[in-house]
PAVOFI-940658 format. One record per residue (C-alpha): residue in three letters; y negated, x negated, z negated. Coordinates in steps of 0.5 Angstrom, whole numbers, plus 500, padded with zeros to 3 digits. Layout:
<pts>
AlaYXZ/...
</pts>
This chain:
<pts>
Unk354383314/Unk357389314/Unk363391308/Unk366397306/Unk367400300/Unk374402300/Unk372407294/Unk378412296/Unk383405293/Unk380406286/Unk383413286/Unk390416284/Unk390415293/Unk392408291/Unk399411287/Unk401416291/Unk405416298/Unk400419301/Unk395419306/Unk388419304/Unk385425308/Unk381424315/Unk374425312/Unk374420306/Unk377414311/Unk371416316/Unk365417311/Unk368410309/Unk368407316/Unk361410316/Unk359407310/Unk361400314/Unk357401319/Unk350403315/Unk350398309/Unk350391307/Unk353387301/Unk357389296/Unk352392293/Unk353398298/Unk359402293/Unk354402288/Unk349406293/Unk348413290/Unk352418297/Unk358412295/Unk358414287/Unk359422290/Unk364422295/Unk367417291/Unk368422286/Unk370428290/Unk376424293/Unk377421286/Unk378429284/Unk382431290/Unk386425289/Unk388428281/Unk390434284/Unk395431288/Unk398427282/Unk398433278/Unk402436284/Unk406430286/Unk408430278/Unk410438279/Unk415437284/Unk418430280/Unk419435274/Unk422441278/Unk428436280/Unk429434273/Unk437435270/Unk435440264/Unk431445267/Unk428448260/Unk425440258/Unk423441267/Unk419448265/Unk416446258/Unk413440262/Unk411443269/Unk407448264/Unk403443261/Unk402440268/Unk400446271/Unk393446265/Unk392440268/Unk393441276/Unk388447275/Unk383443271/Unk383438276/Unk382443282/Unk376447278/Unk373439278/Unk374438284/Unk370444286/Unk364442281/Unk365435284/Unk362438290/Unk357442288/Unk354437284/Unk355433291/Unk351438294/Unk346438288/Unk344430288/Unk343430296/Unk339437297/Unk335434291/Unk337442288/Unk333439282/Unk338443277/Unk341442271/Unk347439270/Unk350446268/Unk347449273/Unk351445279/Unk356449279/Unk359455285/Unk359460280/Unk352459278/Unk347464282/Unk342459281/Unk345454284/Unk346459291/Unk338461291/Unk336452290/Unk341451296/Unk339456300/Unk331454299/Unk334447301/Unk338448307/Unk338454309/Unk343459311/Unk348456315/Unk350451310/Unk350456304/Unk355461309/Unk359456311/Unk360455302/Unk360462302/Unk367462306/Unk370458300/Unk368464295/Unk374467294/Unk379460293/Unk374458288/Unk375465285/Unk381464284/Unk382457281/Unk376458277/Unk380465274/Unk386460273/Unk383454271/Unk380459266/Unk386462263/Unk390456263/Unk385451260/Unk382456255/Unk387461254/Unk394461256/Unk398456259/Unk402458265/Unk408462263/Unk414457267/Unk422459265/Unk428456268/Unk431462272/Unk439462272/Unk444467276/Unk448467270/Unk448464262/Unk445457264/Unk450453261/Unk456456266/Unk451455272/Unk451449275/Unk444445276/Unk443447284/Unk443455282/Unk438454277/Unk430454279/Unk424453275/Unk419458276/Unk412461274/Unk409468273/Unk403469279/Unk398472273/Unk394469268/Unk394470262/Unk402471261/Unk404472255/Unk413473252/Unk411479250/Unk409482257/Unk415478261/Unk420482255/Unk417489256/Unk415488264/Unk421483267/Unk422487273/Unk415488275/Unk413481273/Unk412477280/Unk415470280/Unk413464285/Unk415456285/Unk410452280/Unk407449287/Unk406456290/Unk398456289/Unk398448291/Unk401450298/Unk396456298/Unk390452296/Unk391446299/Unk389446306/Unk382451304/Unk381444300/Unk381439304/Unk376443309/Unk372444304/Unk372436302/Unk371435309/Unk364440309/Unk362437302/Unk363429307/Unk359432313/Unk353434307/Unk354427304/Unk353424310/Unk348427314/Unk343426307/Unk345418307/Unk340413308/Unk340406307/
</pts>
């Protein structure tokens, strides 16, 4: 008899007050109608798709984490916390691109290596566009500058430095009520104390959730087009 996987409840989807996105609870309806059992979540398209929401599900904790940390009454215990944060919330959107690619990867039979399966791999490009074509390899290409980025910062933060967040208080902040006082970031990777002391004016501050507000709709679509794949390439 048909049975649903219900692979998005072993995700962080099951913490957080949220939605789990349209194409994940389709794919799933999807799921129900073509296999049987409950040998069915161990089919292979359930093992990546699963993993993808599973990705998709870590970057809204890490945001949902966020916004529970820029509420806190000490602002400086706020800050020392969001920047830690933020390492893992860009870690977690660089998974979840690779998530994709290795979707894309295992469907089309890309026969790469595991290094290979990744956005920022000319190899990866040249094998998905001999298997599919070139629609489907354009209708990644569309996403190439949001993988830019997030791999730009995944890589500073990850590697390098952590994301420069400071509390930010009209006045010395023991005299400045709670409510005046805001938790912010430097937009630039890499950031060092030194360059902030030498650059205040220059330097350009936005809430640590900036990039998630930014990121989030582009991810979500490009969950969506890694389901279409995914589904289009499921056979019992």
């Amino acid at each position: 008899m048909p049975m649903k996987t219900w692979f998005y409840n072993r995700t962080a989807y099951k913490l957080l007050n949220i939605p789990v996105p349209k194409c994940f609870t389709e794919l799933d309806e999807y799921f129900d109608r073509l296999f049987s059992g409950s040998g069915a979540m161990l089919h292979p398209s359930v093992t990546l798709v699963e993993n993808l929401c599973r990705r998709m599900a870590d970057v809204e904790l890490y945001a949902s984490y966020i916004s529970e940390a820029q509420k806190s009454p000490d602002t400086f215990k706020g800050a020392i916390l969001i920047g830690t944060l933020l390492v893992g919330y860009f870690n977690a959107c660089k998974s979840l691109i690779d998530a994709g690619a290795i979707a894309l990867a295992t469907v089309y039979n890309l026969n790469l290596p595991n290094k290979e399966m990744d956005f920022s791999k000319s190899k990866f490009w040249k094998q998905l566009n001999e298997k599919t074509g070139p629609i489907i390899v354009d209708r990644y290409k569309a996403f190439g500058s949001l993988f830019k980025e997030i791999i730009v910062w995944r890589d500073a933060a990850v590697h390098r430095l952590t994301p420069f967040v400071v509390t930010h208080s009209p006045d010395e902040p023991s005299k400045v009520p709670r409510e005046k006082k805001k938790i912010k970031m430097v937009a630039q990777p890499d950031t060092e104390i030194s360059t902030v002391v030498k650059a205040t004016k220059s330097i350009s501050w936005v809430d640590p959730l900036h990039y998630h507000r930014q990121w989030k709709s582009q991810l979500l679509n490009f969950c969506n087009d890694v389901c279409v794949d995914i589904r289009g390439q499921t056979v019992e």
